[in-house]
C-alpha positions in Angstrom: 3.9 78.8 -87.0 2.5 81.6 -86.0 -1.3 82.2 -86.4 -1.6 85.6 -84.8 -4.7 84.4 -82.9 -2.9 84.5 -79.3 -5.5 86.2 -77.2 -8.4 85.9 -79.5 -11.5 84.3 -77.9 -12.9 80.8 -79.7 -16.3 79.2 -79.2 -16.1 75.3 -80.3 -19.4 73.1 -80.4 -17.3 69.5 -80.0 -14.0 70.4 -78.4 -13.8 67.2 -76.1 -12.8 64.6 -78.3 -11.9 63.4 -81.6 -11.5 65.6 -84.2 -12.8 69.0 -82.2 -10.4 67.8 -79.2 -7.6 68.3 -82.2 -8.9 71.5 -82.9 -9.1 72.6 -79.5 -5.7 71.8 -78.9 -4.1 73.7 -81.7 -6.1 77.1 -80.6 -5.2 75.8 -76.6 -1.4 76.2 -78.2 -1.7 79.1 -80.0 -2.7 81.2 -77.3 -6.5 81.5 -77.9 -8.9 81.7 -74.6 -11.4 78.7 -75.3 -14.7 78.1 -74.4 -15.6 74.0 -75.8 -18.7 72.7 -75.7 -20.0 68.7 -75.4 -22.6 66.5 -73.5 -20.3 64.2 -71.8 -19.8 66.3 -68.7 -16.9 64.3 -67.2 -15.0 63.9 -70.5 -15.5 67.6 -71.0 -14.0 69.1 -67.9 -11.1 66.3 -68.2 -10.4 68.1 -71.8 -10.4 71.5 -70.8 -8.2 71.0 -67.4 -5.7 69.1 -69.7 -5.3 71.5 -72.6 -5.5 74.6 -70.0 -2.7 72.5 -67.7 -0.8 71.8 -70.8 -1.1 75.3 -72.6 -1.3 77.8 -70.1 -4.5 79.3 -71.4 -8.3 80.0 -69.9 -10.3 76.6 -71.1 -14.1 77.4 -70.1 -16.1 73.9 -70.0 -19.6 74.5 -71.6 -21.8 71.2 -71.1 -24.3 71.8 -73.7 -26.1 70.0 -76.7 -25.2 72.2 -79.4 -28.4 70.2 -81.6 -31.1 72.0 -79.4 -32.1 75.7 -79.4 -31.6 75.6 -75.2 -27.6 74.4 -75.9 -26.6 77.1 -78.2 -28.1 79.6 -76.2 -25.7 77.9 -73.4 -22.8 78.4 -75.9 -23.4 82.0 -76.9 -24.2 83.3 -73.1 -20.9 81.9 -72.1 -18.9 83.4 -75.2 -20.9 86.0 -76.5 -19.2 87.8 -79.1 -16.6 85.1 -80.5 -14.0 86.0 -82.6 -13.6 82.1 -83.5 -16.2 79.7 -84.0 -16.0 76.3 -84.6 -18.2 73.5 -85.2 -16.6 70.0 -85.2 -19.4 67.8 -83.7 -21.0 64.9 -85.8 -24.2 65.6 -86.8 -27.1 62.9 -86.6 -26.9 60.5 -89.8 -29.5 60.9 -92.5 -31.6 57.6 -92.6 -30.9 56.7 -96.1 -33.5 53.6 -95.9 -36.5 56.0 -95.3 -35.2 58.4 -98.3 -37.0 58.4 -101.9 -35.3 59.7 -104.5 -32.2 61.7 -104.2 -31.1 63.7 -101.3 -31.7 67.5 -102.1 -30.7 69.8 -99.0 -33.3 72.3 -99.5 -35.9 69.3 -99.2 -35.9 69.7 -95.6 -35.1 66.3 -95.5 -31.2 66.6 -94.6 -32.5 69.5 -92.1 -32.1 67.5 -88.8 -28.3 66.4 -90.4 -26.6 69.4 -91.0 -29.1 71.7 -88.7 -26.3 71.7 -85.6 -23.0 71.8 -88.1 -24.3 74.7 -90.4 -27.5 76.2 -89.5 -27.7 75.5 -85.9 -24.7 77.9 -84.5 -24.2 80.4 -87.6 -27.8 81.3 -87.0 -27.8 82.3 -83.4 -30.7 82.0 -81.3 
């Protein structure tokens, strides 16, 4: 299938492993110029030399934690004006035992949760 995304540019916070390697893979194949991002610097590079080896397409490595203000300033000087952006990292569990009452995600409380998947990226520094 065609996605008509072949020379598009995609900025992925997780694109090492797991579910965001998946995702990486399928942009790698359609042609898009990626720029992943993860902590594990090792596992990272390995990723991107692989899919660009395997795909034929620019894979630029970006060891970063996308959870602090000084990693997705990393992300966004590497890749500046995306035209893709994904986020596929896990965020930090909410600590259920410490929780009264229900979970209401404009408490604040789920903040530090969804901060790096939602807010964190979409909100650039």
């Amino acid at each position: 299938m065609d996605l008509q995304i072949r020379g598009k540019k995609a900025l992925m916070a997780g694109g090492s492993a797991g579910m965001g390697r998946a995702t990486a893979e399928r942009l790698a194949e359609a042609g898009v110029e990626l720029y992943i991002s993860a902590r594990r610097e090792e596992r990272l590079r390995n990723a991107a030399k692989e899919m660009s080896d395997k795909y034929g397409t620019a894979v630029t490595p970006i060891v970063a934690d996308s959870s602090t203000e000084e990693g997705r300033k990393a992300l966004f000087s590497a890749c500046p004006d995306p035209d893709i952006l994904a986020i596929t990292i896990k965020p930090r569990p909410i600590n259920i035992a410490v929780v009264e009452g229900p979970i209401d995600a404009s408490s604040g409380r789920t903040n530090s949760s969804v901060a790096t998947g939602s807010e964190g990226l979409t909100g650039r520094p």
